[in-house]
C-alpha positions as CSV (number, residue, x, y, z in Angstrom):
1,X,-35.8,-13.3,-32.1
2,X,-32.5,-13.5,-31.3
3,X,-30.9,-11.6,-28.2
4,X,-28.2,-8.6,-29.5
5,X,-24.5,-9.6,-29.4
6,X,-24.2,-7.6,-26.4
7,X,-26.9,-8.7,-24.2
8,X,-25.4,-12.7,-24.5
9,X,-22.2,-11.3,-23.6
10,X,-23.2,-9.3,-20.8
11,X,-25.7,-12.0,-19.7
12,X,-23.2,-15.4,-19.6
13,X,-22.5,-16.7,-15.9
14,X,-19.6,-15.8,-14.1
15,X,-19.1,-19.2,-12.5
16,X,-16.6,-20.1,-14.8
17,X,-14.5,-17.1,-14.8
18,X,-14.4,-17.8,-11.0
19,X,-12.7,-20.9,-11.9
20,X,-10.4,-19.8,-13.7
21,X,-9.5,-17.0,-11.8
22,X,-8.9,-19.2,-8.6
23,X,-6.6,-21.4,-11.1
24,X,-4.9,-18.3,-12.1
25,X,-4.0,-17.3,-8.6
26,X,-2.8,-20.8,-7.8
27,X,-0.1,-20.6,-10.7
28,X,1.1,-16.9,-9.6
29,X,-0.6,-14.7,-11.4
30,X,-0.2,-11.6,-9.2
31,X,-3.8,-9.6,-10.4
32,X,-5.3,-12.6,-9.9
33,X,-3.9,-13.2,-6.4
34,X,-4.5,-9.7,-5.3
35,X,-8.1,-10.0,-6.6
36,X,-8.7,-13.0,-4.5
37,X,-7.5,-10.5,-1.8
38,X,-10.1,-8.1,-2.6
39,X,-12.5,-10.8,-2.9
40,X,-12.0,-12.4,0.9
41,X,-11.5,-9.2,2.2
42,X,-14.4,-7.3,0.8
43,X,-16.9,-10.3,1.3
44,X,-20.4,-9.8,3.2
45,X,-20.9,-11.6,6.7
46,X,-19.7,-14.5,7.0
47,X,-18.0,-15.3,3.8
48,X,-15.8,-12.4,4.8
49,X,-12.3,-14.4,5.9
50,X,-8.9,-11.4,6.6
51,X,-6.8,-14.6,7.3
52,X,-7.0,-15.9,3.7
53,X,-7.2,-12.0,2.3
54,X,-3.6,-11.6,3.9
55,X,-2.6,-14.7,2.6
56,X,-3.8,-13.9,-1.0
57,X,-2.2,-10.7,-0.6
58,X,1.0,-11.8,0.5
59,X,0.9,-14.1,-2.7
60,X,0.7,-11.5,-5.0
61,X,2.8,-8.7,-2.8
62,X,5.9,-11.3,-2.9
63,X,5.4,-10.5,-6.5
64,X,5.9,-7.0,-6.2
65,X,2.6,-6.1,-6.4
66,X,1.9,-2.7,-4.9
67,X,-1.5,-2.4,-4.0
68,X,-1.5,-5.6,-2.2
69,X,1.7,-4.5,-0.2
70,X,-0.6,-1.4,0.3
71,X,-3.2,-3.5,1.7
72,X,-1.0,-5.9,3.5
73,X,0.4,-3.2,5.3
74,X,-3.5,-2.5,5.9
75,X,-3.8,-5.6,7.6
76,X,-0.8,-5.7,9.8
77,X,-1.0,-2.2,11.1
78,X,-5.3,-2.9,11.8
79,X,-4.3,-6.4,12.7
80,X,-6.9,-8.2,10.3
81,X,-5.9,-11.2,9.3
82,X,-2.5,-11.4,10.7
83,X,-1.2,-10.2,14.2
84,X,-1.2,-6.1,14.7
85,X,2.7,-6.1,13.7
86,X,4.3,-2.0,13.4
87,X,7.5,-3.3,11.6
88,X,5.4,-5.7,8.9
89,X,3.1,-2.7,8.1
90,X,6.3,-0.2,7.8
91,X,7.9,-2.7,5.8
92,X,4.5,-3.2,3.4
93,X,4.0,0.4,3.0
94,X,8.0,0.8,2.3
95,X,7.8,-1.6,-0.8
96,X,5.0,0.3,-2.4
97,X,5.7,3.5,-1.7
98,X,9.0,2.9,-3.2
99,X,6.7,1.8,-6.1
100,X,4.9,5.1,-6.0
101,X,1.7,4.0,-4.3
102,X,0.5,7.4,-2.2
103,X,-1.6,5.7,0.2
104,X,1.7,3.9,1.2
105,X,3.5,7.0,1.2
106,X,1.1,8.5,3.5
107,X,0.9,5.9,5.6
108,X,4.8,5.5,5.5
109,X,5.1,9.2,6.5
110,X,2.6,9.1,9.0
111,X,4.5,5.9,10.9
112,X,7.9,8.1,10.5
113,X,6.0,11.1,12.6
114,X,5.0,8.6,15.0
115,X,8.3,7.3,15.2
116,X,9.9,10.7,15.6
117,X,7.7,11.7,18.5
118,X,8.6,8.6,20.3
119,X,12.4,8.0,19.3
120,X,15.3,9.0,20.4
121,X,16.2,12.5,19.2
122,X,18.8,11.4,17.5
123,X,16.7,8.8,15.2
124,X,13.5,11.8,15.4
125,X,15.8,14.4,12.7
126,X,15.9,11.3,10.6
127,X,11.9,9.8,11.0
128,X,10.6,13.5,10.7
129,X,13.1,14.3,7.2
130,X,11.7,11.0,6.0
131,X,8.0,11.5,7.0
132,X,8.7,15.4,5.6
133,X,9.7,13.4,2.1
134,X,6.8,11.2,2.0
135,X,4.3,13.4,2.6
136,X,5.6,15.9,-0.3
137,X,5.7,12.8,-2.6
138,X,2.3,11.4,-1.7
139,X,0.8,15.4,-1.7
140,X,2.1,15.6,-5.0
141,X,-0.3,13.0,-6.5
142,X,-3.0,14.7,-4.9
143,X,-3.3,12.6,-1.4
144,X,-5.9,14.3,0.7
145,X,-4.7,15.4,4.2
146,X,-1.2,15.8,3.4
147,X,-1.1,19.3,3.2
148,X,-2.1,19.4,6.9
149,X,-0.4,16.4,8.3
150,X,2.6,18.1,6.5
151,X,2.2,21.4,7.9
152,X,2.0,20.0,11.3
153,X,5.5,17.9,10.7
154,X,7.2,21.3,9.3
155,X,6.8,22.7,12.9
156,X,8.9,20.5,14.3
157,X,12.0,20.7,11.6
158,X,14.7,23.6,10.8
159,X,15.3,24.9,7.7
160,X,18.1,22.7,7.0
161,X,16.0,19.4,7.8
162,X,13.5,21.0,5.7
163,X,16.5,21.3,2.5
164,X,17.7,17.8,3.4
165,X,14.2,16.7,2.6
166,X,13.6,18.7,-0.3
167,X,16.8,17.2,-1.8
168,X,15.2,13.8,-0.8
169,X,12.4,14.5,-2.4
170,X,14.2,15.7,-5.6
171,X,16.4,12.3,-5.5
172,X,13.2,10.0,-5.4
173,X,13.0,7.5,-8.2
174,X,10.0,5.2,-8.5
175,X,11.0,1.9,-8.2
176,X,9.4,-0.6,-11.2
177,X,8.4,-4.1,-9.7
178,X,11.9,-5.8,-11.4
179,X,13.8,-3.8,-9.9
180,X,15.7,-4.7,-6.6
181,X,13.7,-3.3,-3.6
182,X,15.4,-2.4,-0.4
């Protein structure tokens, strides 16, 4: 007796898709790329390799691919893969947050707080109005701890930093991956 059509579909090898996808990444396929990402990153023991994840990422984050900038910005502010590099990782988490990714925009904000604490105060105002904004816009797709992390920045602005942010905030615009990036 024959097997159901569902079971021989659910049954074939994967080998072959591997292939493929491997091929796929090589002629810039950005899912593809970003998949071998997850694939090198995510591996068990020693088939585990952060130096080719990062590369695969970069691949398909050149394409404006916003999980892999998330995850690129992963690696340099961790240091897996590629040297531990603050401005990389800013940079990273800028492109997708500017995509609407909210782990970026967490992460964004949270390097803007750090930034204000250690900055000049002149250059603080603008890291905590920009952290304020990025929190609100990351909390407002349901980001867990940045109600707190948020509350904690609010402490440290005026009510005027607080409406420049808001207005920020109200200005944002998702950027779509054809689209210029800053």
């Amino acid at each position: 007796m024959d097997k159901p059509w569902y079971r021989k579909i659910f049954s074939q090898s994967q080998k072959p898709v591997l292939k493929v996808t491997h091929s796929n990444a090589d002629y810039g396929d950005a899912e593809v790329q970003f998949g071998m990402g997850l694939k090198f990153a995510n591996s068990e023991g020693a088939t585990r390799d952060y130096v080719q994840a990062a590369e695969w990422y970069r691949k398909a984050a050149d394409q404006s691919h916003s999980l892999a900038q998330f995850n690129l910005g992963m690696m340099y502010a961790q240091g897996q893969g590629v040297p531990q590099d603050d401005t990389q990782s800013v940079m990273w988490f800028g492109k997708a947050a500017q995509q609407g990714d909210a782990g970026a925009q967490f992460n964004l904000a949270a390097s803007c707080y750090r930034a204000s604490l250690a900055g000049v105060p002149e250059e603080a105002l603008e890291s905590r109005i920009e952290a304020y904004k990025w929190y609100h816009l990351a909390a407002a797709q349901g980001y867990k701890e940045t109600d707190c992390a948020c509350s904690t920045l609010i402490l440290r602005m005026t009510r005027e930093d607080v409406a420049v942010g808001d207005q920020r905030i109200a200005d944002f615009e998702v950027k779509k991956p054809n689209q210029p990036q800053e």
